[in-house]
N, C-alpha and C positions, 0 to 999 in steps of 0.2 A: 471250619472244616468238620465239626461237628464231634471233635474229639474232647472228651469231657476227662479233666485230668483228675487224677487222686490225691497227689500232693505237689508245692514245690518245694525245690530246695534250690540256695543262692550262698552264692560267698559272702560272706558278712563284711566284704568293701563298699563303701557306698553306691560305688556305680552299680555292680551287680544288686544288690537289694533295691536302690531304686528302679532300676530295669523291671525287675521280678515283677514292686507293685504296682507300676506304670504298666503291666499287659492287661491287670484286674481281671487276671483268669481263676483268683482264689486267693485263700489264705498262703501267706509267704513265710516259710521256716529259715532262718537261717543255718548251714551245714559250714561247721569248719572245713571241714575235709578239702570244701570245692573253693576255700582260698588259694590264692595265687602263688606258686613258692618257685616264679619266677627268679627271684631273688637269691634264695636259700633251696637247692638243689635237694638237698639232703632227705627232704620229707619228703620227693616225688611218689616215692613205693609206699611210704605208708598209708598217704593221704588216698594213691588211686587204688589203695586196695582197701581201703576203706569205704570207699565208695563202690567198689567193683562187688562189695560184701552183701555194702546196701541194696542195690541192684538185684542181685542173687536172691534175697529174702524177700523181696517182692510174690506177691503172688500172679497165677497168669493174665487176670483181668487190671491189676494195677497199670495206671498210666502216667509218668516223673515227668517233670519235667525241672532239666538241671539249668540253672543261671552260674555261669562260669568263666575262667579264662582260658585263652588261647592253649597255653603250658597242659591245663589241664584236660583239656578237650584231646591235643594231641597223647601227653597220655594215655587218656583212655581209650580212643579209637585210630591214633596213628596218622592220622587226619589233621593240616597244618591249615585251618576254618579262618576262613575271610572273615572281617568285622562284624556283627551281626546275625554272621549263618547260622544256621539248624541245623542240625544232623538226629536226624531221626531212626533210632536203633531200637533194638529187641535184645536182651540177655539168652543164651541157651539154656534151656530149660536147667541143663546141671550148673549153671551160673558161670563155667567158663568161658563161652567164646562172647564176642558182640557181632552181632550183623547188621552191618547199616545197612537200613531199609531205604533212607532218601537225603540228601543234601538241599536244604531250601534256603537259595540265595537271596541277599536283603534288597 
């Protein structure tokens, strides 16, 4: 579609990291933040504001793309994402809100 990304970033579970470099849209970073804490509830706030931070420092031409889990997707955009979807967002300029721009089903 002609979107050329800046960086990614992936949960350092195998599935997500192999997804990441299985699209070969680029060099693949791995982010703790965007592991799973399905499990251990506890770190939900720290992890997505950690990433909600990352997002924020971005600059306006920057283009992320996040490899992630369900837990963590609804998190950050509220959003309870079918197996494989996209959800394609923008940060507010002052890095508080997200505005999903598109949901792309697999």
């Amino acid at each position: 579609m002609g979107i050329e990304l800046t960086s990614i970033l992936t949960s350092q579970w195998c599935r997500c990291v192999d997804t990441a470099r299985l699209l070969d849209l680029g060099p693949v970073t791995e982010e703790p933040a965007l592991n799973s804490f399905f499990r251990n509830r506890s770190t939900e706030t720290e992890q997505t504001a950690a990433i909600k931070a990352k997002l924020a420092s971005l600059s306006g031409d920057e283009k992320l793309l996040l490899v992630t889990h369900q837990v963590n997707i609804t998190a950050l955009t509220d959003i309870f994402p079918r197996s494989g979807e996209i959800i394609l967002f923008r940060m507010s300029d002052d890095g508080t809100e997200l505005d999903v721009l598109a949901r792309l089903m697999p």
